[in-house]
N, C-alpha and C positions, 0 to 999 in steps of 0.2 A: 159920132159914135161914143157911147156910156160905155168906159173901161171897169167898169168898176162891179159891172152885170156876172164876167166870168168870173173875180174873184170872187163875191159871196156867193153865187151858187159852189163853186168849188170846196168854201169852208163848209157849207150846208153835206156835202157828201161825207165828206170828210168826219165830224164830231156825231153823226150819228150811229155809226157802230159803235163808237167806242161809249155813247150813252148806252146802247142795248148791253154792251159786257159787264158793265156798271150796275147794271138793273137785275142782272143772273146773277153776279156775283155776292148780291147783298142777297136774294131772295136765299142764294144756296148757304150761307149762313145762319140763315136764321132757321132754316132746314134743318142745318146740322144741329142746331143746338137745341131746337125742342129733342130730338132726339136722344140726345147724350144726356138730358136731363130725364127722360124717360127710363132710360137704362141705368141709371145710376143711381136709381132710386129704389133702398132694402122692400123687396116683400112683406107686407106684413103680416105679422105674426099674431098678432090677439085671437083673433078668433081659432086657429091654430091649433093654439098652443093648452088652450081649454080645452078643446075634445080630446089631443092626445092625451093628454097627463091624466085623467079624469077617469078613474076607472069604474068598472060598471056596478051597480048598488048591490049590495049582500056577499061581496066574493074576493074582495082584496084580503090578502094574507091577515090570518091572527082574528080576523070575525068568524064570529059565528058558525054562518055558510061559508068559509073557505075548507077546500078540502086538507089543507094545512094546519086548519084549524081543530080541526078532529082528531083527534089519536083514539084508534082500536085499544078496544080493551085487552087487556093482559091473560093470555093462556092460563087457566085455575092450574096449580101447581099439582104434582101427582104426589099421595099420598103413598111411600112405601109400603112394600108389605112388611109385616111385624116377622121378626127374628126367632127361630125357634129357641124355646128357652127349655131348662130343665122341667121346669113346671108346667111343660105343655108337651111334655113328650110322653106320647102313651105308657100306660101300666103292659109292663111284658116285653116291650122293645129294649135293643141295645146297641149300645156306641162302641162296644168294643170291637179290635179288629178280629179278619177272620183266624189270623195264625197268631196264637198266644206268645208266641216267642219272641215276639217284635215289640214286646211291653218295657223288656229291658233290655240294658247294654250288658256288657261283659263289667263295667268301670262302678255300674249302682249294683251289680251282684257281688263283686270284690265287696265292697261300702256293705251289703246289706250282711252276708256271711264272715267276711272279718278275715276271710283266708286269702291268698296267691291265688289269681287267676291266670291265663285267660276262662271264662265260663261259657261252654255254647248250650244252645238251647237245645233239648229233644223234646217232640211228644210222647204223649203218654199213650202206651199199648190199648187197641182197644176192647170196650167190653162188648160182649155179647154180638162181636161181629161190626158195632157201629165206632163211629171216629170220638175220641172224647175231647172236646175245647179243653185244653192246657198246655202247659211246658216245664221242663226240668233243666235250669242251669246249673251247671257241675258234673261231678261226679257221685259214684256211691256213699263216699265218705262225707263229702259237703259240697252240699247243692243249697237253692231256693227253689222253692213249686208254688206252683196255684192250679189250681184243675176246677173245671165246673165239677157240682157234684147233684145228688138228689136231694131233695126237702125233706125227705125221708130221715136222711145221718144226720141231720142237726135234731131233727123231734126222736132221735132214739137218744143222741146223748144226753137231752136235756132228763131224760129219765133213768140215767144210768148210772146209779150210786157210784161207781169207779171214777169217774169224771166229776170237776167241778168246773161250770161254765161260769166268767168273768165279762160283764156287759162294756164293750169300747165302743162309749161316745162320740161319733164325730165319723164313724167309721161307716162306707155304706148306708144303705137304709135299717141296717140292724147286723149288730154284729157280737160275736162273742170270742175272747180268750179260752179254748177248751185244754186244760191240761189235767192228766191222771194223777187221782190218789198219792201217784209214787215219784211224781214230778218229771218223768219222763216223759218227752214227746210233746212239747207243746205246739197247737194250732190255731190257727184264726178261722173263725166260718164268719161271713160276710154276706149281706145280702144286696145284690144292685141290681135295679133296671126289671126286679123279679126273677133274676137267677143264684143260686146259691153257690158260693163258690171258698174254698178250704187255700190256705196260707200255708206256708212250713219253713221253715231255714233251719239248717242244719251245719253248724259248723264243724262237729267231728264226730260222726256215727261208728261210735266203738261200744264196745261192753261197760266202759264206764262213763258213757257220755250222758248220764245224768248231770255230774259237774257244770255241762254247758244250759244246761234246762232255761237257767232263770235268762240268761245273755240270748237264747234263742228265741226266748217268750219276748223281749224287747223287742228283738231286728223282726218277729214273726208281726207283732201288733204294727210298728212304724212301715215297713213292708207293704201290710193290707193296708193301710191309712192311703197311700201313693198310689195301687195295684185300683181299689175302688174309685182311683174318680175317671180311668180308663174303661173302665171296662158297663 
């Protein structure tokens, strides 16, 4: 009997599984490693990275056709209207107010008259049933007036040998210093806006208040200079 028959078949059983583990083992290696070289390998980007960045022809900011690139034209500015001036104010209107007595304080009547106030204003009675635009600060003895009047009382004085008419420059559209023959009583007639209108100041209306004549005919012309650019 060959003893030798059982042992090589025995080795034979033996070393061939552990060939078969030998042969998966390498295979799963080499498995794994295409793999992990597949995966770890960046994306590429070239082609990419051209289409995103790459913006479309006529429309990127600051050309042309960008809607950024156009600015709206600027609203035409409005042209105010023109300010009414003296030189555009019809012939026959007027800026004075409706109540005369609102022309002055009590403090430019003291100033114009030269006497102790307080001075209030009154109007003046009227004629023929109608209201006459003026006022009277003071009293009987000394006041300041201005009243509208007719066109009429200046074209009789200027014809009235008693009266001598003195032309004040600057005064109104036409104005005159009217004082009598005997120095008493002096006034201003004034014309503005196309109304005629009479001045007076009267510091002390006595029997002998001639004396004050020439002092009334000052505060009477400086008065109307002030009274006309009101009215």
């Amino acid at each position: 009997m060959d003893r030798r028959t059982p042992i090589s078949a025995g080795r034979r059983y033996t070393w061939l599984p552990a060939l078969a583990l030998a042969a998966v083992a390498v295979a799963g290696c080499s498995s794994s490693g295409g793999g992990s070289t597949s995966a770890s390998a960046p994306p590429s980007s070239a082609g990419t990275a051209g289409t995103a960045t790459t913006p479309a022809t006529g429309t990127a900011p600051g050309t042309p056709n960008s809607p950024t690139a156009t600015t709206p034209a600027a609203p035409p500015t409005a042209t105010p209207a023109p300010t009414p001036t003296a030189a555009t104010t019809p012939t026959g209107t007027t800026k004075r107010p409706a109540d005369a007595c609102t022309l002055l304080t009590s403090p430019q009547v003291v100033a114009a008259v030269g006497t102790a106030g307080p001075f209030r204003g009154t109007h003046p009675d009227k004629v023929d049933g109608k209201e006459v635009w003026g006022c009277t600060w003071g009293s009987p003895q000394s006041y300041a007036h201005i009243q509208e009047t007719s066109p009429s009382v200046l074209a009789g004085l200027r014809t009235n040998p008693d009266y001598k008419l003195t032309p004040l420059p600057g005064v109104g559209e036409e104005a005159y210093l009217v004082e009598r023959k005997d120095g008493f009583r002096p006034e201003v007639y004034f014309v503005s806006s196309g109304h005629l209108y009479s001045v007076e100041v009267v510091k002390d209306r006595s029997p002998d208040d001639g004396v004050n004549a020439p002092a009334e005919a000052t505060a009477a012309s400086a008065l109307a200079l002030v009274l006309s650019k009101l009215v």
